[in-house]
DSSP file (Angstrom, degrees, kcal/mol; ACC not computed):
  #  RESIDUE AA STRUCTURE BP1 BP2  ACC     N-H-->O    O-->H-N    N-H-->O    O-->H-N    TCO  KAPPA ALPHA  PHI   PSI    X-CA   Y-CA   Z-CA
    1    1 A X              0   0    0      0, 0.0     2,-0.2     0, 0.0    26,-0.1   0.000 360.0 360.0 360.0 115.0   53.9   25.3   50.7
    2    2 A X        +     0   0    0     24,-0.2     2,-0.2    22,-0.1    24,-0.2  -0.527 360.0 165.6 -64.3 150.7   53.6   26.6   54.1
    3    3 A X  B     -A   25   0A   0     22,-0.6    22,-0.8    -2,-0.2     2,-0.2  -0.896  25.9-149.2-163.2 159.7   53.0   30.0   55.2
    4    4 A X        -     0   0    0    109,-0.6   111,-0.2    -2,-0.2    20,-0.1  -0.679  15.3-165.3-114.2 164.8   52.1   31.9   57.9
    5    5 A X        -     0   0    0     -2,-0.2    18,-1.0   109,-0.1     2,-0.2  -0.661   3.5-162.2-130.1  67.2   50.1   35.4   57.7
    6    6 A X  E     +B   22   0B   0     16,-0.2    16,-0.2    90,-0.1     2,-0.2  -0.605  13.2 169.2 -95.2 167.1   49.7   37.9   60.4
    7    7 A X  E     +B   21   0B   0     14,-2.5    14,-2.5    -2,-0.2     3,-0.1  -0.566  47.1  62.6-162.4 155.6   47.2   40.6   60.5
    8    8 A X        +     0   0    0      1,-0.2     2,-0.2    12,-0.2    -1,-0.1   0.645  61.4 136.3  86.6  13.2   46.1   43.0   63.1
    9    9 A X        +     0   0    0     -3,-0.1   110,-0.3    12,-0.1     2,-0.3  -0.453  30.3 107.7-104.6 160.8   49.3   45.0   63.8
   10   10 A X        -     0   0    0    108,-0.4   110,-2.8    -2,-0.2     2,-0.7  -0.997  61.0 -40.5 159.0-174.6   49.0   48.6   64.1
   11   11 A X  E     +e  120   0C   0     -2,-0.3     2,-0.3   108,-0.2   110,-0.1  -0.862  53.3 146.0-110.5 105.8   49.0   51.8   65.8
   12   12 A X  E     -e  121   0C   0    108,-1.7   110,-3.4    -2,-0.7     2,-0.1  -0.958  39.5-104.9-141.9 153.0   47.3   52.2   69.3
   13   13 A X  E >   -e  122   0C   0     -2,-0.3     3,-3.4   108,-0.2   110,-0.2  -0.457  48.8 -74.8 -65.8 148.9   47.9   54.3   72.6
   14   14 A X  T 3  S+     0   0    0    108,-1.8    73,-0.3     1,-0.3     3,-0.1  -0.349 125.1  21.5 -20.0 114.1   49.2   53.3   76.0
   15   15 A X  T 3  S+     0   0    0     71,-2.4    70,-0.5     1,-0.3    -1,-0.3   0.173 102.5 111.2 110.1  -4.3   46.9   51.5   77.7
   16   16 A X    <   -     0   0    0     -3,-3.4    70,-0.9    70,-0.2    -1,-0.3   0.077  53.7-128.5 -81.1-159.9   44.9   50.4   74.4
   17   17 A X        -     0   0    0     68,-0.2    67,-0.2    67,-0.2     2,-0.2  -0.898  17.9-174.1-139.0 166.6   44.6   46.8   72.8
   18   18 A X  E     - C   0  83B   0     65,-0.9    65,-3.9    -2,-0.3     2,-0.3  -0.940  18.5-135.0-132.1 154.8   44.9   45.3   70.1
   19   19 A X  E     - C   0  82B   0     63,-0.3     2,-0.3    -2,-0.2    63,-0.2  -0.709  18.0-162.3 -74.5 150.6   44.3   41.6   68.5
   20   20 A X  E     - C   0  81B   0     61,-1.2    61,-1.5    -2,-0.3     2,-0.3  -0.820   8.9-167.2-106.6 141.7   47.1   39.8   66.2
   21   21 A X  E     -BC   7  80B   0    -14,-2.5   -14,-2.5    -2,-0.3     2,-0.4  -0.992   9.0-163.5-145.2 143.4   46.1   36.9   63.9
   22   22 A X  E     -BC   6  79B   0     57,-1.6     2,-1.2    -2,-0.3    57,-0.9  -0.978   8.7-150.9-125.2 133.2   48.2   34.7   62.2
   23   23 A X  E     - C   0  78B   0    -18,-1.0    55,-0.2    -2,-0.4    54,-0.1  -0.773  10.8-155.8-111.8  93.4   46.7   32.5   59.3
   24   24 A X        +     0   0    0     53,-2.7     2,-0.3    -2,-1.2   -20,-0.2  -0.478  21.5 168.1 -64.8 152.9   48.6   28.9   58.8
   25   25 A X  B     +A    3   0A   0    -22,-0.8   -22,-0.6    -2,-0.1     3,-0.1  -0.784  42.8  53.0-174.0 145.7   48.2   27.6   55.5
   26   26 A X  S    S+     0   0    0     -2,-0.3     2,-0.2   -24,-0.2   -24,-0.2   0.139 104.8  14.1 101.5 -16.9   50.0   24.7   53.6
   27   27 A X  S    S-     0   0    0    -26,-0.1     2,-1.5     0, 0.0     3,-0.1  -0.793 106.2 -40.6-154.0-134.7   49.5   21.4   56.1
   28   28 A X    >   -     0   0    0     -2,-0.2     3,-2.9     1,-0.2     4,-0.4  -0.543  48.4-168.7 -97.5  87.6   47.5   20.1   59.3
   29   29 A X  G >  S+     0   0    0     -2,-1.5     3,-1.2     1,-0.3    -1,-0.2   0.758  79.4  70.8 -58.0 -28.2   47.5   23.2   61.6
   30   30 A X  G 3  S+     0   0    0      1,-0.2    -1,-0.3    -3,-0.1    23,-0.2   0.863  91.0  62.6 -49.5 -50.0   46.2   21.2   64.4
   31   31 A X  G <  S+     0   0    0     -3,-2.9     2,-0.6     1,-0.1    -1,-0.2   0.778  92.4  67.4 -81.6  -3.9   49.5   19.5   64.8
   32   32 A X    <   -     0   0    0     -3,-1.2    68,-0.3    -4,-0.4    69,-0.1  -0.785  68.5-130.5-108.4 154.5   51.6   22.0   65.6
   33   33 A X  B     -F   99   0D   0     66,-0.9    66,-0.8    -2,-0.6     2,-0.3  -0.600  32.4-140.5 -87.9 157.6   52.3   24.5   68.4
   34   34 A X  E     -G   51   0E   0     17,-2.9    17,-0.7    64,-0.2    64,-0.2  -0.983  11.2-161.6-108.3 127.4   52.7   28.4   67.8
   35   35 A X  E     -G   50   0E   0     -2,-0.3    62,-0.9    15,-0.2     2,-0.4  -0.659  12.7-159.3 -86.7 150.2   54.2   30.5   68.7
   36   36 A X  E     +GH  49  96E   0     13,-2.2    12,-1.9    -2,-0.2    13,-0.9  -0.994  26.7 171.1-115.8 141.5   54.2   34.8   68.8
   37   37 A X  E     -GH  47  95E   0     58,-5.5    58,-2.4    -2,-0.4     2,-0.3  -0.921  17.5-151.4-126.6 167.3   57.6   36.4   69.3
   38   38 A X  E     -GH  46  94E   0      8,-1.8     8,-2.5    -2,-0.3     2,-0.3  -0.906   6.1-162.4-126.0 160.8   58.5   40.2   69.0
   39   39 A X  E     - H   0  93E   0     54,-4.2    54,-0.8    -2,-0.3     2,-0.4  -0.958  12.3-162.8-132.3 111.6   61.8   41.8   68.0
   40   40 A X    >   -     0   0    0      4,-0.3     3,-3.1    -2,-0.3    52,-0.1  -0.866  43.5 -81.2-117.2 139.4   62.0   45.6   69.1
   41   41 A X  T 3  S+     0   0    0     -2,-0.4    -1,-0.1     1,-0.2     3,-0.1   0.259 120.1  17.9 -46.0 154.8   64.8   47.7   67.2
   42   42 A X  T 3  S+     0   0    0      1,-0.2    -1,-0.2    -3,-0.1     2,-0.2   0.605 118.1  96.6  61.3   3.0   68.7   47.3   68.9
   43   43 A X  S <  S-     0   0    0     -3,-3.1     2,-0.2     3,-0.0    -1,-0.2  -0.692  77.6 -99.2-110.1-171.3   67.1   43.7   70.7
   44   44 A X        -     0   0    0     -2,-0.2    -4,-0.3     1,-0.1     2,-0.1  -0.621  39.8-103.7 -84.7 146.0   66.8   40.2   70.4
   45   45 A X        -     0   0    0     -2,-0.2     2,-0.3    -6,-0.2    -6,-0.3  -0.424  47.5-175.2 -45.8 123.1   63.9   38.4   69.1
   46   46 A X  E     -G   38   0E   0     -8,-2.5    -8,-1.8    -2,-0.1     2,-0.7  -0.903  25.5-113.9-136.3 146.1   62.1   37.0   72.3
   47   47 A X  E     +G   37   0E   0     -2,-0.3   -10,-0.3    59,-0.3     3,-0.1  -0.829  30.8 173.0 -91.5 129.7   58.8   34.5   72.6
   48   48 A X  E     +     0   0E   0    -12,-1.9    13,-4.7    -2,-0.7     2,-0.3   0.961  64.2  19.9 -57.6 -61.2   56.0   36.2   74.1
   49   49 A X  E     +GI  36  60E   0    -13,-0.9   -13,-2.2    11,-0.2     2,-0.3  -0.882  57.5 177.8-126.0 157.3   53.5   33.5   73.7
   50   50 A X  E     -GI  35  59E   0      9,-1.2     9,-0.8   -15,-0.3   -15,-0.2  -0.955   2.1-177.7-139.0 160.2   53.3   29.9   73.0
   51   51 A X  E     -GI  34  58E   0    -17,-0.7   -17,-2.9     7,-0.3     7,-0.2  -0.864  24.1-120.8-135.8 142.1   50.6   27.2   72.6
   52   52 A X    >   -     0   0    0      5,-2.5     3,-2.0   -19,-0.2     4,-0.3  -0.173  31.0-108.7 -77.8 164.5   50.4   23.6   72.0
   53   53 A X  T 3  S+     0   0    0      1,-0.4   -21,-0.2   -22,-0.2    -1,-0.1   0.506 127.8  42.1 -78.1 -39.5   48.8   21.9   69.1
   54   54 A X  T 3  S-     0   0    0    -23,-0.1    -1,-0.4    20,-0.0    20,-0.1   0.323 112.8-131.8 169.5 -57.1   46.0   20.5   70.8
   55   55 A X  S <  S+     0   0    0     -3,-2.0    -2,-0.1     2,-0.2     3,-0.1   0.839  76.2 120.3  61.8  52.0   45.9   24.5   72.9
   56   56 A X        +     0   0    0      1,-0.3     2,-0.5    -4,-0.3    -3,-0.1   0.786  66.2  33.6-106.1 -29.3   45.7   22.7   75.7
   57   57 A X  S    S-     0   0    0     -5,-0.2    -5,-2.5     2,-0.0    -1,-0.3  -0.996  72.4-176.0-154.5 129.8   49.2   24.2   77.4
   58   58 A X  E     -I   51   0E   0     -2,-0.5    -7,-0.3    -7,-0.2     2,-0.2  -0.224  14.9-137.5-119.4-156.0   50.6   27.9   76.8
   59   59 A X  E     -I   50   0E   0     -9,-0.8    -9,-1.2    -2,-0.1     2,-0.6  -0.885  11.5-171.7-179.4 111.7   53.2   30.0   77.5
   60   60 A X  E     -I   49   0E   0    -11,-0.2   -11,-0.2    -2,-0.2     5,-0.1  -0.918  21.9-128.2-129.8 127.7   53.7   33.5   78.6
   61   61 A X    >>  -     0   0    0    -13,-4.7     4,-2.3    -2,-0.6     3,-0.9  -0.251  31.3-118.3 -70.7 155.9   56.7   35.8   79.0
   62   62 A X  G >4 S+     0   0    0      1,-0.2     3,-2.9     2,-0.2    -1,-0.1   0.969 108.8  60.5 -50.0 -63.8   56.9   37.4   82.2
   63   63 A X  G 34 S+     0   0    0      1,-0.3    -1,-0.2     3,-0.1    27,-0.1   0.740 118.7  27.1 -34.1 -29.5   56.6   40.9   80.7
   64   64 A X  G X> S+     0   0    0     -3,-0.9     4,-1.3   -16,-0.2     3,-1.3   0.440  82.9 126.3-124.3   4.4   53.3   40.3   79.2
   65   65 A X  B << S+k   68   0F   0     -3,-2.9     4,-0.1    -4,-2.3     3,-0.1  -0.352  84.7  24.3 -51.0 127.4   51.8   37.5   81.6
   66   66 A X  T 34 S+     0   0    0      2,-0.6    -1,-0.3     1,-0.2    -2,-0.1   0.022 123.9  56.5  98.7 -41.0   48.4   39.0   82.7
   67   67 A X  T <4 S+     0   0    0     -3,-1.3    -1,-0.2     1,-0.1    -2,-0.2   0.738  95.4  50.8 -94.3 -78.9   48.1   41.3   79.7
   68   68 A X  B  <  -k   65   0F   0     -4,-1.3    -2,-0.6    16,-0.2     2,-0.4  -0.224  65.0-155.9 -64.0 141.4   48.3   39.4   76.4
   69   69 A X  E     -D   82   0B   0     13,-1.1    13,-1.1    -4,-0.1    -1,-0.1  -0.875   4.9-157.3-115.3 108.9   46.0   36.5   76.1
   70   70 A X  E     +D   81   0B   0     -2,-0.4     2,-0.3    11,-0.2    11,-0.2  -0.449  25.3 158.9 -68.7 145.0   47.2   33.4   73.2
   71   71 A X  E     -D   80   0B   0      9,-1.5     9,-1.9   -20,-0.1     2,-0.2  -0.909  25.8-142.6-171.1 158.5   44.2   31.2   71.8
   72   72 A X  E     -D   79   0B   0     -2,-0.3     2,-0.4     7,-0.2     7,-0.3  -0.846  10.7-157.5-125.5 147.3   43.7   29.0   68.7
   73   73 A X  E >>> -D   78   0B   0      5,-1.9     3,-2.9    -2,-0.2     5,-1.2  -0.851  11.9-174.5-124.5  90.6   40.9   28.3   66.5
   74   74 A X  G >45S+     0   0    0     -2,-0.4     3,-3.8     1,-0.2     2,-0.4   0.893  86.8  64.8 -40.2 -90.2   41.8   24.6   64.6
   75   75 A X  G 345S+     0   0    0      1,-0.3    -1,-0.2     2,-0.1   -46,-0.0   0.353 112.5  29.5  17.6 -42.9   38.8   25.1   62.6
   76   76 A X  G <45S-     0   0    0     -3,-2.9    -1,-0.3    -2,-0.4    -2,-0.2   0.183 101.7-115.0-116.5  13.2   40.4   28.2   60.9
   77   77 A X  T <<5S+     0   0    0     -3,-3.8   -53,-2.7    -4,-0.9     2,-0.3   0.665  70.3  95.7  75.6   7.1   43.3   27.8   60.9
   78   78 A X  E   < -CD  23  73B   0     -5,-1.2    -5,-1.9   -55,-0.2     2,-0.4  -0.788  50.3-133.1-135.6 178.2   44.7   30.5   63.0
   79   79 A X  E     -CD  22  72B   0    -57,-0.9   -57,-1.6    -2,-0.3    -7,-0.2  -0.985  18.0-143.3-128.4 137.7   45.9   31.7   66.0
   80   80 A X  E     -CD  21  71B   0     -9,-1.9    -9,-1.5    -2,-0.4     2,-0.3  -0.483   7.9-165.5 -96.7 140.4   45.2   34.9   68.1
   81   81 A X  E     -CD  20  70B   0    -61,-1.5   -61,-1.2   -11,-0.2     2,-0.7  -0.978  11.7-164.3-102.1 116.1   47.3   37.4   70.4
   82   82 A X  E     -CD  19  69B   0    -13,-1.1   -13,-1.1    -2,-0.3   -63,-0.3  -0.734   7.5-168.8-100.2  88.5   45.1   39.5   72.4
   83   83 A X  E     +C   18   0B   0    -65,-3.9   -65,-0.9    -2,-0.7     2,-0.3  -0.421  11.8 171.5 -90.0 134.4   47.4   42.2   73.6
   84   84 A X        +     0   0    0    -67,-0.2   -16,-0.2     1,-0.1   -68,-0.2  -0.799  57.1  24.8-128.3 168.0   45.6   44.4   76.4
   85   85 A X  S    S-     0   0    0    -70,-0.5   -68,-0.2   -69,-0.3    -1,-0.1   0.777  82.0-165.9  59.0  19.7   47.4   47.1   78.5
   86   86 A X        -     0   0    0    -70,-0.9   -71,-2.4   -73,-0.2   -70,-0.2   0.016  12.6-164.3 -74.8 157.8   50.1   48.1   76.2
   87   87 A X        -     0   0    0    -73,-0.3    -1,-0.1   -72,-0.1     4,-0.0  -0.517  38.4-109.1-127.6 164.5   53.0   50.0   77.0
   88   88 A X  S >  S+     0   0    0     -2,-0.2     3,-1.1     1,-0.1    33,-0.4   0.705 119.3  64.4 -86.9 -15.6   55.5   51.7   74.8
   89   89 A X  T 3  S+     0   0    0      1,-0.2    -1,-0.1   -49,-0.0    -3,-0.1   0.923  92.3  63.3 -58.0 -50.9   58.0   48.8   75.9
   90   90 A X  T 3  S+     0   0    0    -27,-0.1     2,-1.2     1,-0.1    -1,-0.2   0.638  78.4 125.7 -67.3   9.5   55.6   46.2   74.0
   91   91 A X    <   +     0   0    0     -3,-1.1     2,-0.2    30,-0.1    29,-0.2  -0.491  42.8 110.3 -59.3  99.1   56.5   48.3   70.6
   92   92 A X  E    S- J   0 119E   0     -2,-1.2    27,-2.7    27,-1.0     2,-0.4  -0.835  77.0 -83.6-140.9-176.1   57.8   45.8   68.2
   93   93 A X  E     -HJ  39 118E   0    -54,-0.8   -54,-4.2    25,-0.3     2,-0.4  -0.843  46.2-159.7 -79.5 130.1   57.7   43.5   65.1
   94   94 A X  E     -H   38   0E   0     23,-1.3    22,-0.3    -2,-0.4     2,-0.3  -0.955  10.1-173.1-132.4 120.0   55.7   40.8   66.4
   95   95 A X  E     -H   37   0E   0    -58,-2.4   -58,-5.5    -2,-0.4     2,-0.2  -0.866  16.5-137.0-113.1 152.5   56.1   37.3   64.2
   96   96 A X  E     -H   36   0E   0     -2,-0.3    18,-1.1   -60,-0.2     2,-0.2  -0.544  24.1-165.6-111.4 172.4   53.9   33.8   64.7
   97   97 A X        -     0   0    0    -62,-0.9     2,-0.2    16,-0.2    16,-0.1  -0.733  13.1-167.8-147.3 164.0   55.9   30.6   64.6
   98   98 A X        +     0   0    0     -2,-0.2    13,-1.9   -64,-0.2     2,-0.3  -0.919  17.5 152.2-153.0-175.7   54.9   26.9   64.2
   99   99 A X  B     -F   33   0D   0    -66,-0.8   -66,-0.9    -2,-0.2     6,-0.1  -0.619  48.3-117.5 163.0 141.7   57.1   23.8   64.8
  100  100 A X  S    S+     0   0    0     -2,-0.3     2,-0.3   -68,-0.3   -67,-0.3   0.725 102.0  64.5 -66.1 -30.2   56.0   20.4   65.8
  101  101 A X  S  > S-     0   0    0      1,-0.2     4,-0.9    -3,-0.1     8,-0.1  -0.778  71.8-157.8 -89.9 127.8   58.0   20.3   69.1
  102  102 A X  H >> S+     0   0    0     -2,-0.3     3,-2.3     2,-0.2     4,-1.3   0.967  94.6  60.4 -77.8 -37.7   56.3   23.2   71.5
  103  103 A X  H 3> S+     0   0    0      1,-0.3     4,-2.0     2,-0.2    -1,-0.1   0.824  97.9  57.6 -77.7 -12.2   59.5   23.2   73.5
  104  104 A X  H 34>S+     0   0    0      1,-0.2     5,-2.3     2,-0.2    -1,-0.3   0.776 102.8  51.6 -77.7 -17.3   61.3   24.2   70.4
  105  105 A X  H <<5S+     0   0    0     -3,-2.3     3,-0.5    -4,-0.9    -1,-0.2   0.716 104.9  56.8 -78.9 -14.7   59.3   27.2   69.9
  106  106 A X  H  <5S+     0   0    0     -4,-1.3     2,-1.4     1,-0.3   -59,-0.3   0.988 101.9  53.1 -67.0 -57.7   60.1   28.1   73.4
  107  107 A X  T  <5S-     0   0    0     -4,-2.0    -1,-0.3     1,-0.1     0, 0.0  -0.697 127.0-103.0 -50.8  72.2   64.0   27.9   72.4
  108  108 A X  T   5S+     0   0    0     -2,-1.4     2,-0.5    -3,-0.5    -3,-0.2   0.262  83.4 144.0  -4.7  58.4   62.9   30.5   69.5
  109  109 A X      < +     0   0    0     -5,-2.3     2,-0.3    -7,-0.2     3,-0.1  -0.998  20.5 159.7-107.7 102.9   63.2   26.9   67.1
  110  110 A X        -     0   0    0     -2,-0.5   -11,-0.2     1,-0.2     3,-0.1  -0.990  45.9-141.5-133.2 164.9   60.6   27.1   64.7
  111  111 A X  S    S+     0   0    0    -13,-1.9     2,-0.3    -2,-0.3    -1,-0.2   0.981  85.3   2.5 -67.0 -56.5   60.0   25.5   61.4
  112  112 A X        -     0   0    0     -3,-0.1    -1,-0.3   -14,-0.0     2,-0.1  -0.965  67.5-147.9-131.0 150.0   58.5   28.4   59.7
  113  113 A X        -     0   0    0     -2,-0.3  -109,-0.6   -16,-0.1     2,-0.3  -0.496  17.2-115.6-114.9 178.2   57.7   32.1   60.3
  114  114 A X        -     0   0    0    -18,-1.1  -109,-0.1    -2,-0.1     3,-0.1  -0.682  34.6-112.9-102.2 146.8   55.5   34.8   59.6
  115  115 A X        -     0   0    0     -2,-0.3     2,-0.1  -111,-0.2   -20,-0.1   0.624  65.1-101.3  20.7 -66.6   56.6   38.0   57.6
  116  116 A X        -     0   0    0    -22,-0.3     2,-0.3   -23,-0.0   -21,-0.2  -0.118  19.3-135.3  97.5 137.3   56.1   40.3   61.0
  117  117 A X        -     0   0    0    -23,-0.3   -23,-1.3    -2,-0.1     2,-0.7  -0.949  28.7-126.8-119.0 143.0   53.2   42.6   61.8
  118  118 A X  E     -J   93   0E   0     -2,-0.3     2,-0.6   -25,-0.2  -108,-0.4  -0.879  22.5-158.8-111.1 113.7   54.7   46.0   63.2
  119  119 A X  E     -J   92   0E   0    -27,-2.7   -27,-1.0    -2,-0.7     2,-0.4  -0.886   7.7-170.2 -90.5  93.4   53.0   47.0   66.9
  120  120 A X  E     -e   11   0C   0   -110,-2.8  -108,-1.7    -2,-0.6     2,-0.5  -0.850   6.3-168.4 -90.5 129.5   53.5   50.5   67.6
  121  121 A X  E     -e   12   0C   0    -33,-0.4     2,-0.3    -2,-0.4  -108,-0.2  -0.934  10.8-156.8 -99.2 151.6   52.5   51.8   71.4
  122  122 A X  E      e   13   0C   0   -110,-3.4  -108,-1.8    -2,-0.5    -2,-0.0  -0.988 360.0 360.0-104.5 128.6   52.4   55.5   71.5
  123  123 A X              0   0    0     -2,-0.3  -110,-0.1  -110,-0.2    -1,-0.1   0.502 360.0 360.0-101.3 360.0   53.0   57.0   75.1
């Protein structure tokens, strides 16, 4: 059974950071890309970040290029968002993704999702 786990969601000021980790479980984590998306109340679910199985080739939404950094550890099974500079705009539910095709997490296709970790900025 797959599942995803993220961790690391929370309450910080403008301008703070915080880390997100998501913990794959259930087949070969190596072989798929990830994704992180957010959903902020009245929008759409958007991907922030993506990386390929392999982390060899990422993905960044404009809004958060330069701030948030994505990175994988095969080895544990997980993968990181290191959100820096936050804004009250980046206030969301932020969910990890996985999918064998990376361009299908890009088209917000993935096989299975995380739960959500809830990112509050306070201005």
């Amino acid at each position: 059974q797959v599942q995803l786990v993220e961790s690391g969601g929370g309450l910080v000021q403008a301008g703070g950071s915080l880390r997100l980790s998501c913990l794959a479980s259930g087949r070969t984590f190596s072989r798929y890309a990830m994704g992180w998306f957010r959903q902020a109340p009245g929008k759409e679910r958007e991907c922030v970040s993506a990386v390929t199985g392999a982390g060899g080739t990422t993905y960044y939404a404009g809004s958060v290029k330069g701030r948030f950094t994505i990175s994988r550890d095969n080895t544990k099974n997980t993968v990181y968002l290191q959100m820096n500079a936050l804004t009250p705009e980046d206030t969301a539910v932020y969910y990890c993704a996985d999918d064998i095709a990376y361009y299908d997490i890009l088209k917000l296709r993935a096989d299975y999702w995380g739960q959500g970790a809830q990112v509050t900025v306070s201005s």
